[in-house]
C-alpha positions as CSV (number, residue, x, y, z in Angstrom):
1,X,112.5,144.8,174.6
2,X,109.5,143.7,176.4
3,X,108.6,139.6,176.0
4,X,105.5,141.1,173.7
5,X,107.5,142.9,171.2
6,X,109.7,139.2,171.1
7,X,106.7,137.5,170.5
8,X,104.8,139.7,167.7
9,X,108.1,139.6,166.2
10,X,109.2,136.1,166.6
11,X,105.4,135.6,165.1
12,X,106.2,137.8,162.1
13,X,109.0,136.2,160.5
14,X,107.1,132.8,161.2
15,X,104.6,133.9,158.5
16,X,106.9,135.7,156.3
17,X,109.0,132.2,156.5
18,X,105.8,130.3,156.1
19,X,104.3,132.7,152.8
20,X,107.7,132.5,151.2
21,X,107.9,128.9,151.3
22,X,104.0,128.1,150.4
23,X,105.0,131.1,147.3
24,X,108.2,129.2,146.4
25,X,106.5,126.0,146.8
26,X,104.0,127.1,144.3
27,X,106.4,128.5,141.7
28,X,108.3,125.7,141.6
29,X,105.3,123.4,140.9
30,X,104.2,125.9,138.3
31,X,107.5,125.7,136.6
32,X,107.3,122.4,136.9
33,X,104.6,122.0,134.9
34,X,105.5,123.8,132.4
35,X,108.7,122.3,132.1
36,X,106.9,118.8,131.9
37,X,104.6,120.5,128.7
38,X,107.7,121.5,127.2
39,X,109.1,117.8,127.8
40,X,106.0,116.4,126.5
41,X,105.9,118.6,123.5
42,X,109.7,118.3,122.8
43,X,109.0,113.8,123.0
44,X,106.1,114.4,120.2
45,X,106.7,112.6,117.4
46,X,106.7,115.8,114.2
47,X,103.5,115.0,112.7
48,X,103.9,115.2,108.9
49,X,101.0,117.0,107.4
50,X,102.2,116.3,104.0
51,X,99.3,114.0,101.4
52,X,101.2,111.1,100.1
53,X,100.4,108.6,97.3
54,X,101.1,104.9,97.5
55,X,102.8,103.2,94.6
56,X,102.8,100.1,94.3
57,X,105.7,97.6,92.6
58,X,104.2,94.1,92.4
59,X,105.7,90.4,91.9
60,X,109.3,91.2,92.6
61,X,110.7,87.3,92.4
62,X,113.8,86.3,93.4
63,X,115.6,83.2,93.4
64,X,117.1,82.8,97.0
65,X,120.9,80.9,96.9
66,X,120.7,77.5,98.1
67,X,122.9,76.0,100.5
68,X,125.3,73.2,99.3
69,X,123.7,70.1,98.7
70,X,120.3,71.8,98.7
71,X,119.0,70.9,95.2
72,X,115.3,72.4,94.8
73,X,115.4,75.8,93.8
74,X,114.1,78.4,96.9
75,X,112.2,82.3,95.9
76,X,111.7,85.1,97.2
77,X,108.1,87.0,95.8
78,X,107.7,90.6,97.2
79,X,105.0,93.2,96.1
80,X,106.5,96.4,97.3
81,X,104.3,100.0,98.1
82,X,106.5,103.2,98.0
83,X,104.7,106.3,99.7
84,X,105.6,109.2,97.9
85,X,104.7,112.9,98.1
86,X,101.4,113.9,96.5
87,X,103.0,115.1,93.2
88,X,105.8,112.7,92.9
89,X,104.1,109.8,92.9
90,X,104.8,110.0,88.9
91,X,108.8,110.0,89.1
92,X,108.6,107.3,91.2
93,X,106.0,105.1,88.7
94,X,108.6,106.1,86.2
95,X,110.9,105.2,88.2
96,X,109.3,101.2,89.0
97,X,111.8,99.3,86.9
98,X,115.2,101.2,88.6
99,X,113.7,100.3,91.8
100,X,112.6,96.7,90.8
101,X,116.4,96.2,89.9
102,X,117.5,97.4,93.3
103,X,115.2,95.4,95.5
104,X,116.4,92.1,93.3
105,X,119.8,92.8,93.6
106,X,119.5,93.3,97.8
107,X,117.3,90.3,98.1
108,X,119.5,87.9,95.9
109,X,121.6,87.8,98.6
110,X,120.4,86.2,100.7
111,X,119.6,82.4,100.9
112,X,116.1,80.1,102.5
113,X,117.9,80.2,105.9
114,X,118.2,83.8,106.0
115,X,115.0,85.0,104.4
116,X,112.7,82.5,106.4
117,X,114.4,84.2,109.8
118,X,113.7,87.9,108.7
119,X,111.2,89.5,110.2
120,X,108.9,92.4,107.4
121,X,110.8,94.4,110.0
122,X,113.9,93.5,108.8
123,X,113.5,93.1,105.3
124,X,111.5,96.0,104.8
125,X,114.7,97.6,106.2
126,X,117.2,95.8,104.4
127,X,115.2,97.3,100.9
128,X,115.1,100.7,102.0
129,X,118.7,100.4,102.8
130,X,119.7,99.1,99.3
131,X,117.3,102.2,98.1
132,X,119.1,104.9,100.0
133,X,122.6,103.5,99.3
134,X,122.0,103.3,95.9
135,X,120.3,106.9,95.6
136,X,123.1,108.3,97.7
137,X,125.9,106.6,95.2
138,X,123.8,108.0,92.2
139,X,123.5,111.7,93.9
140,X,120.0,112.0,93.4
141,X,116.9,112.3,95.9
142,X,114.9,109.5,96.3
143,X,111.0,110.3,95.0
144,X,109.7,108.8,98.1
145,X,110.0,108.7,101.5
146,X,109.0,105.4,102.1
147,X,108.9,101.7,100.7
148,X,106.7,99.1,102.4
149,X,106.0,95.2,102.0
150,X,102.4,94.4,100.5
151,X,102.7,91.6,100.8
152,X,106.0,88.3,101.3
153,X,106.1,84.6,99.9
154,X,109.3,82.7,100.8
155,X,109.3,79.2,99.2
């Protein structure tokens, strides 16, 4: 083979080598993207597009236990807001005086110490807690997805 041929050849395979990595190169990035939309549409939150009402439960009081020696009597006020399903916002108004027994019964356990501590956070999750526990026991579906603090007084 003459030093020509060599060369032409040598050449050849230097630009098939150099199109099949610049191709690959560009495949990969494509598939790359896409996999980074799929990742970014798999980490989206499910966006509800369900209407909801709001409910609201107000002046649930609650007398907080004292610590020993602690003589003055400490409360708890909560107005609570349960977001229900647009159309079940009417089990859970008949509902109000179940869930008013729940939510004194959770927070009555606790004393000033604890309550002042809590964060609405916390709270807030300690109620829904008592709420599903209690709906669970009963076997029946709670008529709401949601309860929320309106608004807290710890004295």
């Amino acid at each position: 083979m003459s030093s020509g041929k060599i060369v032409a050849i040598v050449g050849a395979v230097a630009i098939l080598a150099a199109g099949i990595g610049v191709g690959g190169t560009w495949w990969l990035m494509k598939t790359g993207e896409h996999a980074d939309a799929s990742a970014d549409v798999a980490d989206a939150p499910v966006r509800d597009k369900r209407t909801y009402k709001y409910v609201s439960l107000e002046k649930v009081i609650v007398m907080l236990r004292n610590v020993a020696g602690d003589p003055a009597p400490h409360y708890l006020a909560v107005d609570l807001v349960f977001k229900a399903p647009e159309g079940q916002e009417r089990g859970t108004r008949e509902q109000l005086p179940f869930l008013r027994s729940v939510a004194v019964k959770a927070l009555s356990m606790l004393s000033l110490d604890e309550a002042s501590r809590m964060t609405v956070d916390e709270l807030t999750a300690t109620i829904n807690l008592a709420y599903e526990e209690r709906y669970r026991a009963d076997g029946q579906e709670r008529p709401f997805v949601d309860v929320m603090i309106g608004k807290l007084l710890v004295e």
